[in-house]
mmCIF file of the N, C-alpha and C atoms, coordinates in Angstrom:
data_MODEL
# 
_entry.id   MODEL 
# 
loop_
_atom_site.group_PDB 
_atom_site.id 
_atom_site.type_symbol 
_atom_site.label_atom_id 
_atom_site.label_alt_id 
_atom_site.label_comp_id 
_atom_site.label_asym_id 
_atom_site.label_entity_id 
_atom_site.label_seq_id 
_atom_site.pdbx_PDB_ins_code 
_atom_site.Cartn_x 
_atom_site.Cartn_y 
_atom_site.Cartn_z 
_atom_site.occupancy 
_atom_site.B_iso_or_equiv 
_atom_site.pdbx_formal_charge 
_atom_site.auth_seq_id 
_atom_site.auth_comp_id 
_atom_site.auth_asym_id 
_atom_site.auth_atom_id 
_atom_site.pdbx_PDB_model_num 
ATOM 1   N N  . UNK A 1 1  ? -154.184 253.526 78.530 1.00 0.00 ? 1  UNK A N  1 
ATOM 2   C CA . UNK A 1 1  ? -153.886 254.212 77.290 1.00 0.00 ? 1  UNK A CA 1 
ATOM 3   C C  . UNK A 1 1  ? -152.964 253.333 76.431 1.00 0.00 ? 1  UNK A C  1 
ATOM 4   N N  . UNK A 1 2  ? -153.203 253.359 75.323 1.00 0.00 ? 2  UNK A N  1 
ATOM 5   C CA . UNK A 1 2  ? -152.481 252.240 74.144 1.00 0.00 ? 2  UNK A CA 1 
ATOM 6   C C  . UNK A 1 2  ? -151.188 252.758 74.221 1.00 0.00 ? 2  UNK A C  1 
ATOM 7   N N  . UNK A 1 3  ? -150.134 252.169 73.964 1.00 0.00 ? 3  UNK A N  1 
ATOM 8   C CA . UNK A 1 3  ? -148.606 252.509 73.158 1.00 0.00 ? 3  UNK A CA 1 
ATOM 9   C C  . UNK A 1 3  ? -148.736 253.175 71.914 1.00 0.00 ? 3  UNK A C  1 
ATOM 10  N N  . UNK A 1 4  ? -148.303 253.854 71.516 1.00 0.00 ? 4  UNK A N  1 
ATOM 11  C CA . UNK A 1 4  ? -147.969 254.696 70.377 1.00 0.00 ? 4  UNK A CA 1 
ATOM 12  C C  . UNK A 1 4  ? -146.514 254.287 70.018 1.00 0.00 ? 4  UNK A C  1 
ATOM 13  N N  . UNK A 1 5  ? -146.664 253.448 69.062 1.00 0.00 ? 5  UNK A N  1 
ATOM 14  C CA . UNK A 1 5  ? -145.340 253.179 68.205 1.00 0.00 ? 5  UNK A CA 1 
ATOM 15  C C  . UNK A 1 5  ? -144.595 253.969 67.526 1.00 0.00 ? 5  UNK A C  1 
ATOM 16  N N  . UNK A 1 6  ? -143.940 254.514 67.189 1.00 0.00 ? 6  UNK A N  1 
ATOM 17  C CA . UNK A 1 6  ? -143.120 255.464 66.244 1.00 0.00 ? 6  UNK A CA 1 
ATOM 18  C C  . UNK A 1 6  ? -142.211 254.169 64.932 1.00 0.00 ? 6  UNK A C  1 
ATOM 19  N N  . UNK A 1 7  ? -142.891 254.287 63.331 1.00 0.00 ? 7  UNK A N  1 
ATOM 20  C CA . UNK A 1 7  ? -141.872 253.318 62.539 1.00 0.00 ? 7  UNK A CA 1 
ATOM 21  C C  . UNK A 1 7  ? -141.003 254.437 62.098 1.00 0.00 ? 7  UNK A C  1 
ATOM 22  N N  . UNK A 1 8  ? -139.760 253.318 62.016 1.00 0.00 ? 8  UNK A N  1 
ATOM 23  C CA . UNK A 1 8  ? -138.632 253.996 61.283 1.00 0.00 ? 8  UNK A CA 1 
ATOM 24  C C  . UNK A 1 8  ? -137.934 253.200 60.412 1.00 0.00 ? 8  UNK A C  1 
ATOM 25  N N  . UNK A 1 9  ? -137.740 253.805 59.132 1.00 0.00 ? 9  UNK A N  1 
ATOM 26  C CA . UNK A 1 9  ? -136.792 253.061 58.444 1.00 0.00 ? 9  UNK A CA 1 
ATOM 27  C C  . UNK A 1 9  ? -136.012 252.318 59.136 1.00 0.00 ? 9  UNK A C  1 
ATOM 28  N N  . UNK A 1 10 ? -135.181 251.223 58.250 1.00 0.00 ? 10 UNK A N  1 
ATOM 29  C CA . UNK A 1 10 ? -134.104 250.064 58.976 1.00 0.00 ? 10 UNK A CA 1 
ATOM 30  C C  . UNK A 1 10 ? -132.914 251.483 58.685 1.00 0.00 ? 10 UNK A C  1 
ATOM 31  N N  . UNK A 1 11 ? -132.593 252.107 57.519 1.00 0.00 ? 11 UNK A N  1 
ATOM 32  C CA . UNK A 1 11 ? -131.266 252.784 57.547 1.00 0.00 ? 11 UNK A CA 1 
ATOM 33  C C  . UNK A 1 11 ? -131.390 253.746 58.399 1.00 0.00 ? 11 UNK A C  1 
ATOM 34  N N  . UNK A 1 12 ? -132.880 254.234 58.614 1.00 0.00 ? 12 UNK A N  1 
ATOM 35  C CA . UNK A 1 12 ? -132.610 255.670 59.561 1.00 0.00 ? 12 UNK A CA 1 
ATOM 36  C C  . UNK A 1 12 ? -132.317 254.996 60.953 1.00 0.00 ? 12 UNK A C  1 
ATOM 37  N N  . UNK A 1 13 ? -132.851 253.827 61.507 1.00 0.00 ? 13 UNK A N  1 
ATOM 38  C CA . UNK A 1 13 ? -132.544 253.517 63.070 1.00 0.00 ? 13 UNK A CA 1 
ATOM 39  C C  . UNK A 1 13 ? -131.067 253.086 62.914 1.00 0.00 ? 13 UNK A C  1 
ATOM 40  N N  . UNK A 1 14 ? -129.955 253.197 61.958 1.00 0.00 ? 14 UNK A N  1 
ATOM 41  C CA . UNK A 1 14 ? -129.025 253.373 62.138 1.00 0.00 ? 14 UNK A CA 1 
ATOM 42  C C  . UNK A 1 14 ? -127.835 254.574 62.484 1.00 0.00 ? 14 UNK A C  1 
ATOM 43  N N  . UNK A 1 15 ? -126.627 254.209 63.544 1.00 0.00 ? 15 UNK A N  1 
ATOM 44  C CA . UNK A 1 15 ? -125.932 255.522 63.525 1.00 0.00 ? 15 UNK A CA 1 
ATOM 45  C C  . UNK A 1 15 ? -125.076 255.081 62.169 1.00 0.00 ? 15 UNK A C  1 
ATOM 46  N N  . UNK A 1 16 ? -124.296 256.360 62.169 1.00 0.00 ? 16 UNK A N  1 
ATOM 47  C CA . UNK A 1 16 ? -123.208 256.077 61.064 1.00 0.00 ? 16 UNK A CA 1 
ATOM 48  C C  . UNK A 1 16 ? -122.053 255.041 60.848 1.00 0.00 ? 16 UNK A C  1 
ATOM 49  N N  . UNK A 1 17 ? -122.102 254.587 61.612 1.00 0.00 ? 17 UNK A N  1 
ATOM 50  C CA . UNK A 1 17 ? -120.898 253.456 61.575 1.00 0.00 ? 17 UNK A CA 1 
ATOM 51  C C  . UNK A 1 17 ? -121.532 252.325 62.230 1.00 0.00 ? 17 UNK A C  1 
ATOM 52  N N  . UNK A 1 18 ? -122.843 252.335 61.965 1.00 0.00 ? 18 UNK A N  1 
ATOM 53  C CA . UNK A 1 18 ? -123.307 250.592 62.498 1.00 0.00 ? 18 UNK A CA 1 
ATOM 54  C C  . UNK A 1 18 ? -123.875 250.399 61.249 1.00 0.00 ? 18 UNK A C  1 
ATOM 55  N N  . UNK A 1 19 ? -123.098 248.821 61.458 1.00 0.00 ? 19 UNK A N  1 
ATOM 56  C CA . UNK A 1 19 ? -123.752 247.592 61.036 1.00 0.00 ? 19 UNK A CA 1 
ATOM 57  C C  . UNK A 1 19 ? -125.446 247.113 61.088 1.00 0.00 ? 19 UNK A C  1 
ATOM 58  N N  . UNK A 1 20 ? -125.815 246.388 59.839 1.00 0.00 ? 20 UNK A N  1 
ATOM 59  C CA . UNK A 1 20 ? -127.383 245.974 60.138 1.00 0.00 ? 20 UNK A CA 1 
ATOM 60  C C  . UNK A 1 20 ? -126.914 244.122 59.479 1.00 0.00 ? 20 UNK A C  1 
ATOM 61  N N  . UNK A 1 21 ? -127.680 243.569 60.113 1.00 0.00 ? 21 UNK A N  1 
ATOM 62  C CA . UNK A 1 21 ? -128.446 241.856 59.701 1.00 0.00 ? 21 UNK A CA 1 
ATOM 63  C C  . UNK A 1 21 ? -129.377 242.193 58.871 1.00 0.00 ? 21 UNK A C  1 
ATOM 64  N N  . UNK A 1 22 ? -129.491 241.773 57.682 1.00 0.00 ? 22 UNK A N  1 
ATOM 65  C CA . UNK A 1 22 ? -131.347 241.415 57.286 1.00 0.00 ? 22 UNK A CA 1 
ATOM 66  C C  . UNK A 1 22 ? -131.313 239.789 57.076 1.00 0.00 ? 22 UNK A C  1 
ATOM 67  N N  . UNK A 1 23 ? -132.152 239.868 57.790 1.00 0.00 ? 23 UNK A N  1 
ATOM 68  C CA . UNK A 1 23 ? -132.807 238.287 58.057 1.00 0.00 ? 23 UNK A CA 1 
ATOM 69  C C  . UNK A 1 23 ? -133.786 237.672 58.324 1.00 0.00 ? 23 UNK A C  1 
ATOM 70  N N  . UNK A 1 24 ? -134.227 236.508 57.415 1.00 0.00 ? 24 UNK A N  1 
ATOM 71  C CA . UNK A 1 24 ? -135.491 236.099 56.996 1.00 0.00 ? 24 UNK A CA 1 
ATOM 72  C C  . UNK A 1 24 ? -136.384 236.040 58.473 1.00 0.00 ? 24 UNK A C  1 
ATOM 73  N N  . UNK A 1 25 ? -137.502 235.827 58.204 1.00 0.00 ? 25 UNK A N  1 
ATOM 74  C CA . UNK A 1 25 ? -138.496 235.146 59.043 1.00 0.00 ? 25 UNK A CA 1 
ATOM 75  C C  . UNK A 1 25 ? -137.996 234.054 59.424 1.00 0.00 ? 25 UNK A C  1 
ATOM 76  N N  . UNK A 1 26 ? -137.477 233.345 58.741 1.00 0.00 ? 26 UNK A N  1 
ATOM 77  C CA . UNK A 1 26 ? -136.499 231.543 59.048 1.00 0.00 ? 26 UNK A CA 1 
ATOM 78  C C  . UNK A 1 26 ? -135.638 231.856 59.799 1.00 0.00 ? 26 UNK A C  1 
ATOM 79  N N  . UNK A 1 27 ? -134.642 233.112 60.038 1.00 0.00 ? 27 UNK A N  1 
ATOM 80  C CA . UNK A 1 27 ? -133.366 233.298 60.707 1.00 0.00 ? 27 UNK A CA 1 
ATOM 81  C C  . UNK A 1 27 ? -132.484 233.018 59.369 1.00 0.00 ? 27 UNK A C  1 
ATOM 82  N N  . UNK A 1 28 ? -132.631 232.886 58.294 1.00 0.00 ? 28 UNK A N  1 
ATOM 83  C CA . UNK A 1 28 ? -132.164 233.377 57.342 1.00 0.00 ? 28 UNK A CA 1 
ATOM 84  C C  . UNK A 1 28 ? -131.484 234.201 56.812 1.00 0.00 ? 28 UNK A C  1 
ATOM 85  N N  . UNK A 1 29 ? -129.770 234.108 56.661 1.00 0.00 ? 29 UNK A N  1 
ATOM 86  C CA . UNK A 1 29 ? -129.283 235.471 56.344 1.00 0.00 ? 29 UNK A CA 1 
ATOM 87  C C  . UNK A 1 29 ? -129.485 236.029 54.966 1.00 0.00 ? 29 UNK A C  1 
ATOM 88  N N  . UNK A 1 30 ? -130.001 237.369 55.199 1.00 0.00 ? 30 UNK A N  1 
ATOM 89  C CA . UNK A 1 30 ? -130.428 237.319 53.313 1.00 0.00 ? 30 UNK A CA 1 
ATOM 90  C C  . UNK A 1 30 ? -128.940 238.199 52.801 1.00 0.00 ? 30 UNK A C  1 
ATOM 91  N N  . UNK A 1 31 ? -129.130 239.289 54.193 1.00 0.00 ? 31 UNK A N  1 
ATOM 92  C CA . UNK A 1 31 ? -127.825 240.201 53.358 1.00 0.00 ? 31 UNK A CA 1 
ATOM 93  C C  . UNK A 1 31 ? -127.154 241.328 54.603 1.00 0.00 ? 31 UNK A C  1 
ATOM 94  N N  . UNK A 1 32 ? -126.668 242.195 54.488 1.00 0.00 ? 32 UNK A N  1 
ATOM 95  C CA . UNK A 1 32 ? -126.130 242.962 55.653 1.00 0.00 ? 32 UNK A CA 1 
ATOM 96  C C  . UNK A 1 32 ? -125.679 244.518 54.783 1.00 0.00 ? 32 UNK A C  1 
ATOM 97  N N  . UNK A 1 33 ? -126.139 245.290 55.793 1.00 0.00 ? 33 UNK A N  1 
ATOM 98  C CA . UNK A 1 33 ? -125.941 246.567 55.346 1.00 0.00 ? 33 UNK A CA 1 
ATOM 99  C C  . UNK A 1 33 ? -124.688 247.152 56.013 1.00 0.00 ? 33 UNK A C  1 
ATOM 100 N N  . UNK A 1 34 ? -123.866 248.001 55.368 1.00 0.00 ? 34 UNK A N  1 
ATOM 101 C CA . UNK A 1 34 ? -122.728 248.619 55.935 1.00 0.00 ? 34 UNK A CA 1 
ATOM 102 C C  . UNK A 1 34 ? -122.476 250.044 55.726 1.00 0.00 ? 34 UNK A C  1 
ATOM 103 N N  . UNK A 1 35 ? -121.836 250.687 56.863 1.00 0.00 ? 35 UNK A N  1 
ATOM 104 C CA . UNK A 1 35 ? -122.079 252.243 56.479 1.00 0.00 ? 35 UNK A CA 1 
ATOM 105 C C  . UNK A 1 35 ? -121.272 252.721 54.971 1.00 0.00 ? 35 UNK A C  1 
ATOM 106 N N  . UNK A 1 36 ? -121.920 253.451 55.020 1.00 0.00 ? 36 UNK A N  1 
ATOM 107 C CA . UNK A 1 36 ? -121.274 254.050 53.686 1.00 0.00 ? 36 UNK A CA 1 
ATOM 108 C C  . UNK A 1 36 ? -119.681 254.158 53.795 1.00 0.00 ? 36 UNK A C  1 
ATOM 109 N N  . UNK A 1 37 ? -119.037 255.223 54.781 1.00 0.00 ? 37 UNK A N  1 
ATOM 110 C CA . UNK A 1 37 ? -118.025 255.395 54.885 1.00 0.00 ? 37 UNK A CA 1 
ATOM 111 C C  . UNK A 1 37 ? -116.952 254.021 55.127 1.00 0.00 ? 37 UNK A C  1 
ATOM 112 N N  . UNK A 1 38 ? -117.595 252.500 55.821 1.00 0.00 ? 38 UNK A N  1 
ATOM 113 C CA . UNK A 1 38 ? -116.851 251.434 56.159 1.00 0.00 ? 38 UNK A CA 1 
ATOM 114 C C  . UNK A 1 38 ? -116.622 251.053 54.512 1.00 0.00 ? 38 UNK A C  1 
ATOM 115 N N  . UNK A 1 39 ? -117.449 251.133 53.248 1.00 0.00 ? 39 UNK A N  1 
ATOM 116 C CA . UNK A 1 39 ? -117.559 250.765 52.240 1.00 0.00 ? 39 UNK A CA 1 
ATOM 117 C C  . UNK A 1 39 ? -116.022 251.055 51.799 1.00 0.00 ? 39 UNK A C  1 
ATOM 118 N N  . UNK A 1 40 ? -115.497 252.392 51.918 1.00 0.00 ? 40 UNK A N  1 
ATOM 119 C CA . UNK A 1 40 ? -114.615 252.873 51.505 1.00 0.00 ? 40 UNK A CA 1 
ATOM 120 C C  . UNK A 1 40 ? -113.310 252.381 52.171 1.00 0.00 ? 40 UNK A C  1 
ATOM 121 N N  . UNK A 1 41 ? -113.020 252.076 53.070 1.00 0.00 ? 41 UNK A N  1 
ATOM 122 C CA . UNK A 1 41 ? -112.132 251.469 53.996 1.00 0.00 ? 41 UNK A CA 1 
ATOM 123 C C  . UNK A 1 41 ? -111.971 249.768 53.981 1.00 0.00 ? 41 UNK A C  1 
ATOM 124 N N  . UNK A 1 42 ? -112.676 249.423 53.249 1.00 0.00 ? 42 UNK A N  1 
ATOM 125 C CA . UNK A 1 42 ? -112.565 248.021 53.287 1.00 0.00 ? 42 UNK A CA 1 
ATOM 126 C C  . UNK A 1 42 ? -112.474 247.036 54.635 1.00 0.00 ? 42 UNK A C  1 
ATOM 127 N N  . UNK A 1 43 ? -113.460 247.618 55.636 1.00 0.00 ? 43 UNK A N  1 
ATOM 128 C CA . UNK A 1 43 ? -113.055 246.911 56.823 1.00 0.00 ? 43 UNK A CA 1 
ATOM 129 C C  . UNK A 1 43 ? -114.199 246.400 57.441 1.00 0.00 ? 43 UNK A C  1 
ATOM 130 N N  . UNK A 1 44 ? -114.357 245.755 58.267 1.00 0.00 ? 44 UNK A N  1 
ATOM 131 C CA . UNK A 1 44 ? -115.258 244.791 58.615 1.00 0.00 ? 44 UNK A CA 1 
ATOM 132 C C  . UNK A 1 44 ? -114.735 244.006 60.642 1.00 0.00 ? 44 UNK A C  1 
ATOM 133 N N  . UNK A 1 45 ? -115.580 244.764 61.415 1.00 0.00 ? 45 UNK A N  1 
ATOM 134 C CA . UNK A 1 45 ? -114.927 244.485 62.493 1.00 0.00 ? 45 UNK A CA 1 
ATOM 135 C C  . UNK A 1 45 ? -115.300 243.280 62.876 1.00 0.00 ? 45 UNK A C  1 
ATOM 136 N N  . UNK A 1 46 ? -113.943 242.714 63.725 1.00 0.00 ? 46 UNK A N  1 
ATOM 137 C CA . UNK A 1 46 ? -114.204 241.788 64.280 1.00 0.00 ? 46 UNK A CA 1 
ATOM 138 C C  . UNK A 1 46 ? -115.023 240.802 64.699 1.00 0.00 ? 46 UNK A C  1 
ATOM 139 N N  . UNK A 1 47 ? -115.595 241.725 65.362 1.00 0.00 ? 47 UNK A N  1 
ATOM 140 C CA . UNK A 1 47 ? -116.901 241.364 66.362 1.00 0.00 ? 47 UNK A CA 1 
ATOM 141 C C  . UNK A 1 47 ? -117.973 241.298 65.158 1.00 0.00 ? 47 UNK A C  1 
ATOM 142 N N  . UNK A 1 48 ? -118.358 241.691 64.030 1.00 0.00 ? 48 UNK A N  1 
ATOM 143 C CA . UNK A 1 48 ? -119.717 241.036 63.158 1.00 0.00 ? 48 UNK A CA 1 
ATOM 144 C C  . UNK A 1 48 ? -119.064 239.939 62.045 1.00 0.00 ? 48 UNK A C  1 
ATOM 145 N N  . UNK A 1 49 ? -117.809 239.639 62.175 1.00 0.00 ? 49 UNK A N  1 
ATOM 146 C CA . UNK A 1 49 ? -117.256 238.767 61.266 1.00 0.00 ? 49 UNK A CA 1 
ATOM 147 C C  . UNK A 1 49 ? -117.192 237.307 62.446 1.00 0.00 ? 49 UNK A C  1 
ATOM 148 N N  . UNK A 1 50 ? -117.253 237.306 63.801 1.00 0.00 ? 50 UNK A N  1 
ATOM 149 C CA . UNK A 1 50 ? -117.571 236.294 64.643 1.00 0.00 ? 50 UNK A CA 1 
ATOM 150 C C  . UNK A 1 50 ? -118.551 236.236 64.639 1.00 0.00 ? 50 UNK A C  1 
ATOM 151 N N  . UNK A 1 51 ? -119.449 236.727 64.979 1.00 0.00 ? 51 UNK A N  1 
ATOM 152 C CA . UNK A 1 51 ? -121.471 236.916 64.476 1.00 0.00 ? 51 UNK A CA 1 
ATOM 153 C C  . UNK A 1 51 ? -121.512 235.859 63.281 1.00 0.00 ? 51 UNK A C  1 
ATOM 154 N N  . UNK A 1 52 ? -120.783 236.355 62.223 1.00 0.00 ? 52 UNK A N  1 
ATOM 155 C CA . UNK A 1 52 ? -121.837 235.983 60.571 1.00 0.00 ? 52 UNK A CA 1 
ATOM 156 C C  . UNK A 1 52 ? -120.865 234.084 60.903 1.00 0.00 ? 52 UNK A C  1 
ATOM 157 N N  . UNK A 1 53 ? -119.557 234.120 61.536 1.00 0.00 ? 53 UNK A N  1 
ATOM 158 C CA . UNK A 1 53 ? -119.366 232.688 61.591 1.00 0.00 ? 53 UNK A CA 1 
ATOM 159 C C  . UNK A 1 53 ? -119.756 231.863 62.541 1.00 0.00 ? 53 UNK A C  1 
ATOM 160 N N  . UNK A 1 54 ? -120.298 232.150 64.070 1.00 0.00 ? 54 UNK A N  1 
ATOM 161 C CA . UNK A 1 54 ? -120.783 231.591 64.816 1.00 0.00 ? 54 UNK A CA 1 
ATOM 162 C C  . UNK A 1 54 ? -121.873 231.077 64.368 1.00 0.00 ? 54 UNK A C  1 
ATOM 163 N N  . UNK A 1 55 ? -122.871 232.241 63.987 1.00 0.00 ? 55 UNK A N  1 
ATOM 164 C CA . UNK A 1 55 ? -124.555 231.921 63.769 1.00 0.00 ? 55 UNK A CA 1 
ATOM 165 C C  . UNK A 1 55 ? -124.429 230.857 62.751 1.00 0.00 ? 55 UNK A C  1 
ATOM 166 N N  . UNK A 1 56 ? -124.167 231.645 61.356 1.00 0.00 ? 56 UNK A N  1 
ATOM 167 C CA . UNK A 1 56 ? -124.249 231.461 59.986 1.00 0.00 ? 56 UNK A CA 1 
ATOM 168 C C  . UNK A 1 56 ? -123.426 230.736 59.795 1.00 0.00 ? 56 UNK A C  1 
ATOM 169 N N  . UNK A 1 57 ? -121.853 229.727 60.214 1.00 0.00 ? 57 UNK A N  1 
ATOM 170 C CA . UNK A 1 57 ? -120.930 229.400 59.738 1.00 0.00 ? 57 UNK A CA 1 
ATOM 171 C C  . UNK A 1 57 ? -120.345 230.245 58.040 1.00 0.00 ? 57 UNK A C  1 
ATOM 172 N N  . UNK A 1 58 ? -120.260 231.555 58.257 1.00 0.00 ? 58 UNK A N  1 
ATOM 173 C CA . UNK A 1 58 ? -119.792 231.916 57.320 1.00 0.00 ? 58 UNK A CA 1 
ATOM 174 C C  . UNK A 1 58 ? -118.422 232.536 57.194 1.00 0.00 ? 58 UNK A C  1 
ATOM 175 N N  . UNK A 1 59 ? -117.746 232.512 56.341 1.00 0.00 ? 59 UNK A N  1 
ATOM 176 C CA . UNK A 1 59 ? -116.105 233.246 56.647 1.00 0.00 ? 59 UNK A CA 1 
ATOM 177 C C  . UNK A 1 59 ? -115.946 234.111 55.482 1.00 0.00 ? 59 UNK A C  1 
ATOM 178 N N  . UNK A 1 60 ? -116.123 235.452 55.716 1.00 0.00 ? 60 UNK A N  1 
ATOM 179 C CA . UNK A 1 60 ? -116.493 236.719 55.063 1.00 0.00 ? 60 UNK A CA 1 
ATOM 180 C C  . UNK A 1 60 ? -116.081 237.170 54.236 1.00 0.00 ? 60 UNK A C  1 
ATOM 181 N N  . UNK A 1 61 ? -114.470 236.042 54.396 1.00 0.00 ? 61 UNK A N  1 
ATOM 182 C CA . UNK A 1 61 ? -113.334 236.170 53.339 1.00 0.00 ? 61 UNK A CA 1 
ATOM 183 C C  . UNK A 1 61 ? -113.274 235.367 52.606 1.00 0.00 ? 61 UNK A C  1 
ATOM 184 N N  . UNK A 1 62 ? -114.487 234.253 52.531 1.00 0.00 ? 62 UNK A N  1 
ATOM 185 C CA . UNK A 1 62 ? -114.760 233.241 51.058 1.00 0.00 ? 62 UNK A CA 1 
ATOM 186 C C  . UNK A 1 62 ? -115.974 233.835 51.253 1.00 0.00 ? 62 UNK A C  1 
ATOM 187 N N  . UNK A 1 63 ? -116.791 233.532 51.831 1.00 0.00 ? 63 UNK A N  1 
ATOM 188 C CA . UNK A 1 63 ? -118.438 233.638 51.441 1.00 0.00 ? 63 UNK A CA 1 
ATOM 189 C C  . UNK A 1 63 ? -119.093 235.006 50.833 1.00 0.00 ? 63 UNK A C  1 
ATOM 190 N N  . UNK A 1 64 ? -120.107 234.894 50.105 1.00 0.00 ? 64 UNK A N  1 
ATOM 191 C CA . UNK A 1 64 ? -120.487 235.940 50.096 1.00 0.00 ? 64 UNK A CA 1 
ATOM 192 C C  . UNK A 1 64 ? -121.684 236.247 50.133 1.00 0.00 ? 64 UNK A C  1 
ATOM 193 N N  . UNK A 1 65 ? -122.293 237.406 50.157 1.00 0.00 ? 65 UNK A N  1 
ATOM 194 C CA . UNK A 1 65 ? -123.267 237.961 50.711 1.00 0.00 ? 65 UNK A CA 1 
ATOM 195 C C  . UNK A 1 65 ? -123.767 239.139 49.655 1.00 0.00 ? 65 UNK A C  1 
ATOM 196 N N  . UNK A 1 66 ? -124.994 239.204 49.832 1.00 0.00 ? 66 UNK A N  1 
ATOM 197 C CA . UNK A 1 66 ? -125.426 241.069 49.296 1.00 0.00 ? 66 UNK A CA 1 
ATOM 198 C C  . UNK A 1 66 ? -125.417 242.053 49.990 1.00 0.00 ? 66 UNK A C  1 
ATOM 199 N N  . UNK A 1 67 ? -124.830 243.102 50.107 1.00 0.00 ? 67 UNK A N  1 
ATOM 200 C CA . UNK A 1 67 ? -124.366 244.342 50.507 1.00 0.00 ? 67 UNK A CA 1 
ATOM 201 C C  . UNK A 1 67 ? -125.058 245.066 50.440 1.00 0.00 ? 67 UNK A C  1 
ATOM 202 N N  . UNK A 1 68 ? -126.168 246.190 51.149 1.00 0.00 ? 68 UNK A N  1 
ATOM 203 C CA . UNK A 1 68 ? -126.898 247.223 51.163 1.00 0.00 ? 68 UNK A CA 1 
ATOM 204 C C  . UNK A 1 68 ? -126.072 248.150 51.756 1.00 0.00 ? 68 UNK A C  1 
# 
């Protein structure tokens, strides 16, 4: 018997306080989504600000990015 996939939006397979990557087919960072409520708090944990500089060499506090 085949698999039956279920699609879901990228925002709905999120909980409320996670983080998303969008990134190219290349491994390309295009942009990163953040919960609504982190928007308001101005914060950005640790742990995806070592992510975006390990992978990406990026530092979150010069570089910038597009925000979904």
């Amino acid at each position: 018997m085949a698999n039956k996939k279920k699609k879901i939006s990228f925002e709905d397979s999120l909980d409320d306080t996670d983080f998303g990557l969008i990134i190219s087919a290349k491994g390309e960072l295009k942009g990163m989504y953040i919960p609504d409520q982190m928007n308001e708090m101005d914060y950005m944990p640790q742990e995806i600000m070592q992510i975006l500089e390990d992978v990406y060499g990026m530092d979150i506090a010069t570089d910038s990015a597009t925000i979904h």
